[in-house]
C-alpha positions, 0 to 999 in steps of 0.5 A: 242756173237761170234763163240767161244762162241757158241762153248763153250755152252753146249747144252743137247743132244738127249740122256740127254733129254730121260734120264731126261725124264725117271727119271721124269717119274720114280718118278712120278710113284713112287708118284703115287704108294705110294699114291695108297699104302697109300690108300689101307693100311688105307682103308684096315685096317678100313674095315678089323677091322670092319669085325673083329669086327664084327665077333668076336662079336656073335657066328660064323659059319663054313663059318664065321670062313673062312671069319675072317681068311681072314679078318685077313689075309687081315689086315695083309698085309694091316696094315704090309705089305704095310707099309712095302713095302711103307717104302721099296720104299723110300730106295735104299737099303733094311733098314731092315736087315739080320733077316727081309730079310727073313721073309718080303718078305715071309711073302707077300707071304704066305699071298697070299698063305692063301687067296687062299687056304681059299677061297678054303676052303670055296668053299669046305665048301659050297659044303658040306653043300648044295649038302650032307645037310643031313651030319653032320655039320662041328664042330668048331674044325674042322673048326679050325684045317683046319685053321690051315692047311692051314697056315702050308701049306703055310709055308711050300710052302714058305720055299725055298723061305726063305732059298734062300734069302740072306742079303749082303752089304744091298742088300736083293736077292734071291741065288738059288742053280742051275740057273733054280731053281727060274724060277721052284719055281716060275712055281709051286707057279702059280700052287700051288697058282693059278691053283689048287685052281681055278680049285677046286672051279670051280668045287665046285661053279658050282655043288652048282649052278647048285644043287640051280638051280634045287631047284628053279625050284622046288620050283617054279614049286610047288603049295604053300600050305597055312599056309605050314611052311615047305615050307617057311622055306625050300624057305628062306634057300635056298634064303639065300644061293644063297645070299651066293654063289653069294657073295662067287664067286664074291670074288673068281672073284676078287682074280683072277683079282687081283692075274692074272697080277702079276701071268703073269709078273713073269712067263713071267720074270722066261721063257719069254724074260728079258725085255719088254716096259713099265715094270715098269708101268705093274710091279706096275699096278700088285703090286697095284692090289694085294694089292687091293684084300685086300681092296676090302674083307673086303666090299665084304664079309661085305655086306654077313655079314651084311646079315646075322646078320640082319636075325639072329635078325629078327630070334630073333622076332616070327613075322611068323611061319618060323622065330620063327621055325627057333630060336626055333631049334637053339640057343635059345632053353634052353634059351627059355625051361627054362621058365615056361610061358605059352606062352612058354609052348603053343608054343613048343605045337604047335611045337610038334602038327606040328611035329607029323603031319609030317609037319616039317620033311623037314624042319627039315631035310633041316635045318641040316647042317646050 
């Protein structure tokens, strides 16, 4: 091989090298993004539907009605949502169209805007059921009302959000009337979406804990009397309320280990420098993790309801005076007034002898707000 040759040989420069070695990286994260998207979407949606399922299969509580609103928020982004995006991914242009434009990414939005401000209103729920038991309890359509609060708030959170994104030459973009305009939005979303709400159910959870607490030491510190319902009754509840809240806050924990990433790289990108190293793989680190909030609900509050329905068909057996006082006062008692036996007829004496002897008042009156 002679010189001119060799001249003539074209080798790959330093530049070239760092090119193709971004481009591969670049898909390879791409890969890996979509494999984890495919994950959360099927896993989320299986986990959501049981929790739907479930739920809608026996008469719900206040609590629960939250819990299915989430689980219904949560199948949404897991079963629309993510498909959506991973579509998206695959295109270098957005493939939706101009109607789309403004109601996909939105949509996301709002989503994150519901789950925040449901958990919010569950803390709020809990709150009120354990610090004023003796109010009245929550009715079921007030429970749906605030639900549907909660979704016009977000909508109306979102709306300049939607009025900003704009269809043109297949590009789907934000148009803000001023400069300074999506970095203020995005400011008052962290606020709207992160701030507030933390600071709520911070302050809620830590009232309920501290109210739990203080009634565990009480009733450690109590001499149990024999045979004493009052007592039983009164020390499950309050177990099963702070199975509850303990299941409640961690759910609150991982909304905000999921949402925090993804929170920090937009205001650092609305009032930070425009760049930064690695942008890319913080920016789908973040993208995964908010997805995941929605796989990891449906086995959070899952195991709360499992819980649950399994002390409601332990209710259903009188194997003690606690359990069978507990169903007396509550779902079953027309069922079980309206037979004649004489088991049935001897019970409700004995209920009524204890009652006369101020033996259920407390139990009565801790039970109110169930």
């Amino acid at each position: 091989m002679d010189d001119n040759t060799l001249g003539n040989q074209s080798f790959p420069t330093n530049a070239s090298l760092r090119e193709n070695s971004t481009a591969n990286i670049g898909d390879s994260l791409i890969v890996v993004k979509l494999a984890c998207l495919g994950t959360i979407s099927l896993i989320g949606v299986i986990g959501n539907v049981l929790i739907c399922a479930t739920l809608m299969g026996h008469r719900r509580k206040s609590s629960e009605m939250f819990i299915l609103n989430l689980a219904i928020t949560d199948l949404l982004v897991c079963g629309v949502g993510i498909p959506l995006d991973i579509y998206n991914e695959l295109h270098i242009i957005f493939p939706y169209g101009p109607m789309l434009c403004k109601i996909i990414w939105p949509s996301q939005t709002l989503l994150v805007l519901v789950s925040s401000m449901t958990l919010t209103a569950m803390a709020l729920e809990r709150y009120r059921a354990i610090i004023t038991p003796l109010k009245p309890k929550l009715k079921k359509q007030h429970i749906v009302k605030s639900i549907v609060i909660i979704w016009l708030l977000g909508l109306a959170v979102v709306s300049p959000y939607i009025k900003a994104l704009k269809y043109e030459d297949g590009i789907c973009d934000e148009v803000w009337p001023r400069l300074r305009d999506p970095d203020y939005y995005t400011l008052a979303l962290f606020i709207i979406d992160y701030c507030i709400p933390l600071s709520i159910i911070t302050y809620c959870y830590t009232r309920v804990g501290i109210k739990l607490y203080k009634s565990t030491l009480k009733f450690g510190a109590c001499q149990r009397r024999k045979n004493s319902v009052s007592f039983d009754a009164q020390q499950n509840r309050l177990k099963r309320n702070t199975r509850i809240i303990k299941v409640f806050i961690f759910a609150v924990v991982m909304f905000v280990i999921c949402m925090l990433p993804g929170d920090t790289y937009w205001l650092y990108k609305s009032w930070g420098e425009s760049e930064f190293e690695n942008e890319e793989h913080f920016n789908t680190f973040a993208n995964i993790l908010v997805y995941s909030n929605s796989m990891l609900n449906p086995f959070i509050f899952g195991s709360c309801d499992m819980q649950c329905i399994q002390a409601f068909f332990l209710r259903s057996k009188p194997r003690n005076g606690s359990y069978a006082l507990r169903f007396s006062f509550t779902s079953s008692f027309k069922r079980r007034g309206s037979k004649s036996s004489t088991a049935g007829v001897n019970q409700w004496r004995r209920v009524a002898r204890r009652v006369k002897n101020k033996e259920l008042k407390a139990t009565v009156v801790y039970e109110t707000n169930v």
